[in-house]
C-alpha positions in Angstrom: -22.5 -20.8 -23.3 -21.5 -19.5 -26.7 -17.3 -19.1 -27.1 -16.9 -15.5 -26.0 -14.0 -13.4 -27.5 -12.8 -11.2 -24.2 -10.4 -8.6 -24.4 -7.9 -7.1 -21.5 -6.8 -3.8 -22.5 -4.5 -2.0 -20.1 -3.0 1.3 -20.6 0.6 1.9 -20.4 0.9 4.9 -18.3 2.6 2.5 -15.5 2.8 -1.0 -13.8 0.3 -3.3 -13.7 -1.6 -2.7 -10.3 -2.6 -6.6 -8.7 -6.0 -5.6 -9.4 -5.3 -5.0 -13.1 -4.4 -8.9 -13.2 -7.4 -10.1 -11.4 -9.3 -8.4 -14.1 -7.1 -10.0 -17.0 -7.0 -13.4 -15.0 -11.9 -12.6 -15.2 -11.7 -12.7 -18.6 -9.0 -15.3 -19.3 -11.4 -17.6 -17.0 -13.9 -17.0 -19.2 -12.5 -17.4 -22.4 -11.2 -20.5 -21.8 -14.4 -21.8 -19.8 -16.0 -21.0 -23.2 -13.5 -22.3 -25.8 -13.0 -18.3 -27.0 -10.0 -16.2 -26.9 -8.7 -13.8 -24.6 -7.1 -10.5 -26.3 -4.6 -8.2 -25.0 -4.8 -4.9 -26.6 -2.4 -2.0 -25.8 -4.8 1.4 -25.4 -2.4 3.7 -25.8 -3.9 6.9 -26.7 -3.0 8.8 -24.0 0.1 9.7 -25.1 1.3 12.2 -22.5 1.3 9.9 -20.1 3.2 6.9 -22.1 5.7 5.1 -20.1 8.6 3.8 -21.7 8.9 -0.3 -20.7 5.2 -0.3 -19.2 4.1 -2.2 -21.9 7.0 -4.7 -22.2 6.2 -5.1 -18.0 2.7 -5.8 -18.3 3.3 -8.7 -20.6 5.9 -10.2 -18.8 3.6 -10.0 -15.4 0.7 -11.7 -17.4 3.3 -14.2 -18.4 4.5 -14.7 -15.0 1.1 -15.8 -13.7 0.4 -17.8 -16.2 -2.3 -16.2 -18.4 -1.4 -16.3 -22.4 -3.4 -14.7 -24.8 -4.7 -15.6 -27.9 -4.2 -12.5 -30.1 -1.5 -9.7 -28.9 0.7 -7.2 -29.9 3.8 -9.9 -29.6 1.4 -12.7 -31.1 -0.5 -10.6 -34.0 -3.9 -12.3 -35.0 -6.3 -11.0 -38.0 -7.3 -8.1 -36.0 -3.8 -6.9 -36.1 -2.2 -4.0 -34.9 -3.5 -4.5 -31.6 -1.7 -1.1 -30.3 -4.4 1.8 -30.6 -1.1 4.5 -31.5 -0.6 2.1 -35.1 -4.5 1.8 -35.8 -4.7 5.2 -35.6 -1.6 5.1 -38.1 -3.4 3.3 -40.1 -6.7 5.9 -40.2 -8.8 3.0 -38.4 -10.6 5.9 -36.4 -10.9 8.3 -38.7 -13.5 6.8 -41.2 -15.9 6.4 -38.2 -15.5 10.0 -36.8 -15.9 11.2 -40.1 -19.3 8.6 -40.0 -20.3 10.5 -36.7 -20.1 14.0 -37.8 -22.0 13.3 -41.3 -24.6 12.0 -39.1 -24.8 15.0 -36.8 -23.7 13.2 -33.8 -20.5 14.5 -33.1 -19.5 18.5 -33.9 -15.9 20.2 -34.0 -15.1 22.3 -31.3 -12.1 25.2 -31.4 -12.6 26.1 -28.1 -9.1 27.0 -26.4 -8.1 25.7 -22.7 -8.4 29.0 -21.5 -12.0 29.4 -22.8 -13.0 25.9 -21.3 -11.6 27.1 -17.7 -13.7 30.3 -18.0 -16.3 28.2 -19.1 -16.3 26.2 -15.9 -16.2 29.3 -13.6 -18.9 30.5 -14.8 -20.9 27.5 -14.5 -19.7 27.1 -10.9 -20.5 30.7 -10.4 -24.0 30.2 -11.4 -24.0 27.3 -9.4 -25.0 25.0 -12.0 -25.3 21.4 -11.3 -23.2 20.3 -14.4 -20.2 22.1 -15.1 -19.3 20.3 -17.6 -19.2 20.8 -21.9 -22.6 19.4 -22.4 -26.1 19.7 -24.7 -26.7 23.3 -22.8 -22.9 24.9 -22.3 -21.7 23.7 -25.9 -24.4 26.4 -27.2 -22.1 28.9 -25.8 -19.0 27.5 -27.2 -17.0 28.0 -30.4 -18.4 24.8 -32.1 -19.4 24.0 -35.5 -23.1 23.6 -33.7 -22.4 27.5 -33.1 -20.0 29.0 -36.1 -21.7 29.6 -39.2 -20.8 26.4 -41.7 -18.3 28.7 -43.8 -16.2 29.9 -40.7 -15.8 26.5 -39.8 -14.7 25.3 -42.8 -12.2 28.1 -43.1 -10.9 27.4 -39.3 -10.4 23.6 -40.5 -8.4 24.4 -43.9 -6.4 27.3 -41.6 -5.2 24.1 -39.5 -6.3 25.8 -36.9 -6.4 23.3 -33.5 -9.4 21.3 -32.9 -11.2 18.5 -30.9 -13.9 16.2 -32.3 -16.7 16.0 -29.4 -19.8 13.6 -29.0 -23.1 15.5 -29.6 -25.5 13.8 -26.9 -28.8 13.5 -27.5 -31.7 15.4 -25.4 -34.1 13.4 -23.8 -32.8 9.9 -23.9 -33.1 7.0 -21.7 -29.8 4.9 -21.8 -29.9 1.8 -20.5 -28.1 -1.6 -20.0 -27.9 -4.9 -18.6 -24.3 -5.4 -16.2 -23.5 -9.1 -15.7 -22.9 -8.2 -12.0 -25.0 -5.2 -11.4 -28.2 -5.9 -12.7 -29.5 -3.2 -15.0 -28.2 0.1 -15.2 -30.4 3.5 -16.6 -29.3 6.8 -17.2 -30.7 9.8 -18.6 -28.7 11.7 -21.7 -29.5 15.2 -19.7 -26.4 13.6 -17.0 -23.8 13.1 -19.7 -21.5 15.6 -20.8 -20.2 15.9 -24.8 -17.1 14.1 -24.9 -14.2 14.5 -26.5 -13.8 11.4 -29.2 -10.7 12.8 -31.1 -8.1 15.0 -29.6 -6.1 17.6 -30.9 -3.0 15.5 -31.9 -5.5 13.1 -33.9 -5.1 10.8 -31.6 -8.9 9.3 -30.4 -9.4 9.3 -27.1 -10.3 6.1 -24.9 -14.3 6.2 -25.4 -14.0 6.2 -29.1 -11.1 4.3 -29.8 -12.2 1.1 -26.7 -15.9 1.0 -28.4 -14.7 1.1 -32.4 -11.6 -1.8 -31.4 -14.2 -4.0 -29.5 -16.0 -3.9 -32.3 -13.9 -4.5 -35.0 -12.3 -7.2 -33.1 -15.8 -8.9 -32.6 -15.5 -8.8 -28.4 -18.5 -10.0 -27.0 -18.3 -9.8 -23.0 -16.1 -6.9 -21.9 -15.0 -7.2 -17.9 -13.5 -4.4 -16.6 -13.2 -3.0 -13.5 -15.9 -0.8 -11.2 -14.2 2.7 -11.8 -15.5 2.3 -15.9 -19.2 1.7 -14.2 -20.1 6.0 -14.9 -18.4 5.7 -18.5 -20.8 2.6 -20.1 -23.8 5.1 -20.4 -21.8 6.8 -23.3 -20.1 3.9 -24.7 -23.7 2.3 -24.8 -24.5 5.5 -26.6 -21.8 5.3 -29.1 -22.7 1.8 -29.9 -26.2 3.0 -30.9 -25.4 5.9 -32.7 -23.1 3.7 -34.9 -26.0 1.0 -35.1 -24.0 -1.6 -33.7 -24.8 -4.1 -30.8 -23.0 -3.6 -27.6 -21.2 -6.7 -25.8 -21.7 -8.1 -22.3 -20.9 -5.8 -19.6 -19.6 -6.9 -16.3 -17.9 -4.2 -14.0 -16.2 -6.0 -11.4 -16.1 -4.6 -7.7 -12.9 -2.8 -5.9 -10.1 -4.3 -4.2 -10.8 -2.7 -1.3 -7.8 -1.8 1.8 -7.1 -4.4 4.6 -8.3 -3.5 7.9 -5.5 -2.4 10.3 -4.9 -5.4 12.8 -2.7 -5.3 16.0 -0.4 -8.6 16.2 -3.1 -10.9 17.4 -5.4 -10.3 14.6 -7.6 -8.1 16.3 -8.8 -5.2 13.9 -8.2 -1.9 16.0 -9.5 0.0 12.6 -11.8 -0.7 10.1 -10.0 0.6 7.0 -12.3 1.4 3.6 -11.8 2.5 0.0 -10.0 1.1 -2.8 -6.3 0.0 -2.3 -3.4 1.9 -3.5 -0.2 1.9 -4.1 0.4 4.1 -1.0 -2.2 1.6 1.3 0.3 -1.2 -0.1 3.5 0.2 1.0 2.4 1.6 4.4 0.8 -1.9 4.9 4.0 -3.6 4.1 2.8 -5.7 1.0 3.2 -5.5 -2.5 1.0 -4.0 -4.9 2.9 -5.1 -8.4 3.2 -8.1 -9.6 6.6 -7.6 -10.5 9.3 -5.5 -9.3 8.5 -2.1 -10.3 10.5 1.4 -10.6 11.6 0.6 -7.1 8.8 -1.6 -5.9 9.1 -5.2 -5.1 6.7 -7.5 -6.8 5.2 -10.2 -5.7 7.8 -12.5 -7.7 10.5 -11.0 -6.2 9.1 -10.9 -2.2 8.8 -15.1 -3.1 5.3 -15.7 -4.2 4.7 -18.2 -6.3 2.3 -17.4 -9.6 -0.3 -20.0 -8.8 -0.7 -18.7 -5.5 -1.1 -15.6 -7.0 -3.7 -16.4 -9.3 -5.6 -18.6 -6.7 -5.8 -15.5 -4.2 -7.4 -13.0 -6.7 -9.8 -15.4 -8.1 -11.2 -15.8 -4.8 -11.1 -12.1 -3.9 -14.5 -11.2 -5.2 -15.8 -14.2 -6.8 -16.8 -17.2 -4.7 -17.4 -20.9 -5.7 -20.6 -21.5 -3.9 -18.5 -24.4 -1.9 -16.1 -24.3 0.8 -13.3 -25.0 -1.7 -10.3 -22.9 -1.3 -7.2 -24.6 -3.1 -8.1 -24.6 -7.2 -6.0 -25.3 -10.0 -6.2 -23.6 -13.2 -8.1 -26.2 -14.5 -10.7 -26.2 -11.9 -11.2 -22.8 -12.0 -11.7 -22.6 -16.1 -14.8 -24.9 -15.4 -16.6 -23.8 -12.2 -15.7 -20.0 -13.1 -19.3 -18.0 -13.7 -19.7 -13.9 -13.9 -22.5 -14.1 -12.3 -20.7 -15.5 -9.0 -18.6 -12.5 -8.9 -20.3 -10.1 -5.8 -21.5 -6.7 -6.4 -19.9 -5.4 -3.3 -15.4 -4.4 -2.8 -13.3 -6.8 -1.5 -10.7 -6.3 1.3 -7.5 -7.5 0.3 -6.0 -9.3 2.7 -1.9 -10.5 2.6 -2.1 -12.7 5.6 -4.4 -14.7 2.9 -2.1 -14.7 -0.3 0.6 -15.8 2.5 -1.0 -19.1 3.5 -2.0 -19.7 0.0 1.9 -19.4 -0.5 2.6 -21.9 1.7 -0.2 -24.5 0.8 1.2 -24.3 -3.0 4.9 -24.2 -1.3 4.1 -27.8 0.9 2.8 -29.0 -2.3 5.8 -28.9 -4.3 7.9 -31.9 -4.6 11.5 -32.1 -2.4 13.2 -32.3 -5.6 11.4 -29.0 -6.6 11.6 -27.5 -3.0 15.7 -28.2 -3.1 16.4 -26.3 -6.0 15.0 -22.8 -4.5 17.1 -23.7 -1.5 20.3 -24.4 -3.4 19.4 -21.0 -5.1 18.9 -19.2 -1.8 22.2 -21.0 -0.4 23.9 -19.9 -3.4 22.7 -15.6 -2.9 24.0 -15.8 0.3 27.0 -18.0 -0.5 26.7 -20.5 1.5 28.4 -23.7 1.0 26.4 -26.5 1.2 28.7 -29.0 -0.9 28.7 -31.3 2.1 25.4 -32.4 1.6 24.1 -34.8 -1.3 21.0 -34.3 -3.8 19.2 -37.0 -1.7 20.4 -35.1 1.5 18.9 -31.8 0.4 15.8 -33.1 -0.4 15.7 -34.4 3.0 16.2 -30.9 4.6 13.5 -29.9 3.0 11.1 -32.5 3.7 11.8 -31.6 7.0 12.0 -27.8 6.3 9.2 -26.9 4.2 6.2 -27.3 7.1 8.2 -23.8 8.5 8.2 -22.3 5.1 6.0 -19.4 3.7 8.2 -18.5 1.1 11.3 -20.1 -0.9 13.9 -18.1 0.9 12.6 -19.3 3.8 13.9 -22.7 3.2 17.3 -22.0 3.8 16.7 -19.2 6.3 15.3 -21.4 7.9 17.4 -24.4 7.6 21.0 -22.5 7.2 21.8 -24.2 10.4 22.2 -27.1 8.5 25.1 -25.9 6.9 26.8 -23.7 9.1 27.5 -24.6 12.5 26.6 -22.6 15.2 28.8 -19.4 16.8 25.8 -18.0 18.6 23.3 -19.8 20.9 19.7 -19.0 22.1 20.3 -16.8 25.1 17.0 -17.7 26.5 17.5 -21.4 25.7 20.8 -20.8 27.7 19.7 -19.2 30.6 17.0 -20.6 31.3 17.5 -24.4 31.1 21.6 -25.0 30.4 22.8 -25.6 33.9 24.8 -28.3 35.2 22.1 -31.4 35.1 21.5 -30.0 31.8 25.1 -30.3 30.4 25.7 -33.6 32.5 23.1 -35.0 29.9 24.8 -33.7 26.8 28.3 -34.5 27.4 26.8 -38.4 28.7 25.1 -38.3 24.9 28.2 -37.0 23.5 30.0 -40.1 24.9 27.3 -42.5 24.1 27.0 -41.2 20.5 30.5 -41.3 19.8 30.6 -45.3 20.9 27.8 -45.3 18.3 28.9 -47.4 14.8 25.7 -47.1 13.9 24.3 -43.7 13.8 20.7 -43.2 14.1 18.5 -40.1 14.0 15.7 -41.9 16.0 17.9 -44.1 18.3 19.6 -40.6 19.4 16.6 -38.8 20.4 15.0 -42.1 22.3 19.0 -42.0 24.1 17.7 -38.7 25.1 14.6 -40.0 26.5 16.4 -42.3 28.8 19.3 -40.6 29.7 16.3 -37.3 31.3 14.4 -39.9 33.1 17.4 -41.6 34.4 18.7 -38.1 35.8 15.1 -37.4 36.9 14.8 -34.9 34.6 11.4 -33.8 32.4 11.8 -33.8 28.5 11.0 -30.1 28.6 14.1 -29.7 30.5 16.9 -30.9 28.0 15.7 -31.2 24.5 15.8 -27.7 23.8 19.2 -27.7 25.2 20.2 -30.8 22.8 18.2 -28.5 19.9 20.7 -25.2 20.7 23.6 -27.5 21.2 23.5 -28.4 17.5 21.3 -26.0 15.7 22.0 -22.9 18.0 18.3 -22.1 18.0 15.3 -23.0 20.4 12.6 -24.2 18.0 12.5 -25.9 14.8 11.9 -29.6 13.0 12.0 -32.8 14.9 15.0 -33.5 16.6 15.7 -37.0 15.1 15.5 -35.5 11.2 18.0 -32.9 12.2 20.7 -35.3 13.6 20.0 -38.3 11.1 20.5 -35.7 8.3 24.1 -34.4 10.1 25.2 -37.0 10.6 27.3 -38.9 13.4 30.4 -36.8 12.7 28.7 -33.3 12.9 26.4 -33.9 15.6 29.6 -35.2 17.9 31.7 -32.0 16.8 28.6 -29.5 17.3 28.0 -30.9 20.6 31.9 -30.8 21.7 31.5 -26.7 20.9 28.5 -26.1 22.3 30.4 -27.5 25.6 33.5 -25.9 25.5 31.5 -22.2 24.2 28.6 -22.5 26.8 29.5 -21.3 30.3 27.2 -22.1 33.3 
């Protein structure tokens, strides 16, 4: 395949939605399968809805996963600006609109907001099947298709406030080839006369998308399903220019998880495309990043590869049973036409176990630095324990671990000893047999001079059978005694890593704290 020139081109009205990356992360894939670039080009034009910082966010969320592009606002390139607000600045548009009205395929139209509205009601009144400013209403309509040419041109020099529409043709078969979808027809007599250039000057998104990918040579654009109704007109607007049109693949929804009880059981089949208010009454993130009160992804503790991983696989498949990719596996098995025509359910409890596969992959020297920065959030002192000793906690940590916090969650017993003990642990197996073992290990352990994690847990084994006692019976009452839970790592890494002196003092407190 040819090296494509892709472009992601988000609008910032707000945060990045998850499914705004998958599509960036499509068409990074297959720029860099390709040896093309990837793009990122700000499509600003709507003005009224500009959010201040949503651009800056964007860029740092694509950052954050890892995908870089080739040509940007931040990183310029020959195609420079690549913000639609400064090429309009710089009259990019204008020559083309004014291209499009010499031809007679676009018209000025003075129509006010409340002359659209009664428009409309009328329509709807007649019961019209398209409502809409189109090749029948707009000879109704204060246009220049309607005005005589000299009351036009005297509205224009009076300033007087104007749009620039799209005059479709009659009688026109549109059609198009999607990557995904197979080919696409529609008839002109369906499309309404879009507005190309607003009032303000400022061109809307269906001129401004089709002149840019133009200009900036694009050659596949990959965008998502909800642009599938708007591709008839753009495919227009390429032909009334007399330019080629690129590649169009329009990818399928990320569609809302089921609802599952706490086995996993779906008690309701959920459908539609996710939201932001699906996300939050699901309990899962829909940002990236951290967003105008929203936790991110980053923030909740997943990592960026397993990110990226997650939403490749949510609507394109591999043809194999591989599930764990790198980014250098997916940039060569990667393919458009792998990606399914139908919405895929988004599913958390997924992105969490590819967490924790990219979590246990990590090195212990990696894994100890998130839990010296969890320790160090909650202030915990863990100054007692040496690089080497760390490393060990996680090694023996990390198989319980989803996310990094979890690490010292999960371990802070390590570091604190333990005020509290597992009152079903307690009640149900700490009784006088019980203790008998754990102050005989206490004594034997403290005759010890050489201290063994292993050596202690086999002392353990003994001392039960010799008291006639089943395993069952007193491990998790030597496992509360020192950790002050009932469940955790093996019982030999947790005492080998304490230590002779701690395990002897945790043990005397358990004893003189638990009462039978």
């Amino acid at each position: 395949m040819k090296p494509v020139r892709v472009r992601f081109a988000p609008s910032p009205t707000g945060g990045l939605h998850i499914g705004g990356v998958r599509t960036a992360l499509y068409n990074y894939l297959l720029a860099k399968q390709t040896g093309g670039q990837f793009l990122i080009r700000i499509e600003d034009t709507d003005q009224e809805r500009y959010v201040e910082g949503a651009e800056d966010y964007i860029m740092e969320a694509l950052r954050w996963v890892g995908i870089e592009a080739d040509e940007s606002p931040e990183k310029g390139g020959k195609h420079a600006p690549y913000r639609q607000s400064e090429r309009k600045e710089k009259g990019i548009y204008k020559e083309y609109v004014k291209q499009l009205i010499e031809s007679g395929n676009a018209y000025y139209a003075f129509d006010t907001s409340t002359e659209l509205e009664e428009m409309r009601k009328k329509l709807e009144a007649a019961k019209a099947k398209n409502t809409s400013y189109n090749m029948i209403s707009r000879m109704q309509m204060k246009n220049s298709l309607t005005l005589p040419s000299d009351e036009v041109q005297r509205r224009l020099e009076a300033g007087e406030p104007y749009v620039i529409r799209l005059k479709v043709p009659a009688k026109q078969n549109i059609r198009f080839k999607d990557l995904i979808r197979g080919w696409v027809s529609v008839e002109s007599s369906t499309l309404d006369d879009k507005v190309l250039l607003k009032s303000d000057g400022m061109p809307t998104y269906h001129l401004a998308n089709i002149i840019d990918d133009h200009l900036m040579e694009i050659t596949h654009v990959i965008r998502g399903e909800e642009w599938l109704p708007s591709a008839p007109f753009h495919v227009l607007l390429y032909q009334l220019f007399g330019w080629e049109h690129p590649e169009f693949a329009h990818l399928p929804l990320i569609l809302k998880p089921d609802l599952k009880d706490p086995k996993g059981k779906v008690i309701q089949e959920n459908h539609g495309k996710l939201s932001k208010r699906d996300a939050e009454s699901m309990g899962f993130p829909i940002f990236p990043l951290t967003w105008q009160g929203s936790t991110g992804y980053r923030e909740a503790g997943y990592l960026p590869e397993a990110i990226i991983n997650f939403l490749a696989l949510l609507g394109w498949n591999p043809g194999t049973n591989q599930e764990i990719f790198s980014i250098e596996e997916f940039i060569s098995t990667f393919s458009v036409e792998r990606i399914g025509k139908s919405g895929s359910k988004f599913e958390i409890d997924k992105a969490k176990w590819f967490n924790q596969q990219y979590l246990r992959a990590k090195t212990n020297q990696e894994l100890a630095e998130y839990l010296k920065k969890g320790l160090d959030s909650a202030s915990v002192d863990y100054s007692m324990f040496s690089e080497a000793q760390l490393e060990q906690i996680c090694e023996v940590m990390k198989e319980r671990a989803t996310f990094p916090d979890d690490l010292w969650k999960e371990a802070r017993y390590f570091f604190e000893r333990p005020t509290k003990y597992d009152e079903g642990v307690v009640s149900q197996k700490w009784n006088a047999q019980t203790e008998e073992v754990i102050k005989t290990l206490k004594e034997q352990f403290t005759n010890e001079t050489d201290f063994d994690g292993t050596k202690a847990k086999e002392a353990l084994h003994h001392e039960a059978e010799a008291k006639g006692l089943k395993l069952g019976q007193v491990m998790p009452v030597l496992r509360v005694a020192l950790t002050g839970v009932g469940a955790g790592p093996d019982l030999a890494a947790i005492m080998q890593i304490l230590g002779k002196t701690e395990v002897l003092t945790r043990l005397e407190n358990a004893l003189n704290t638990i009462k039978i």
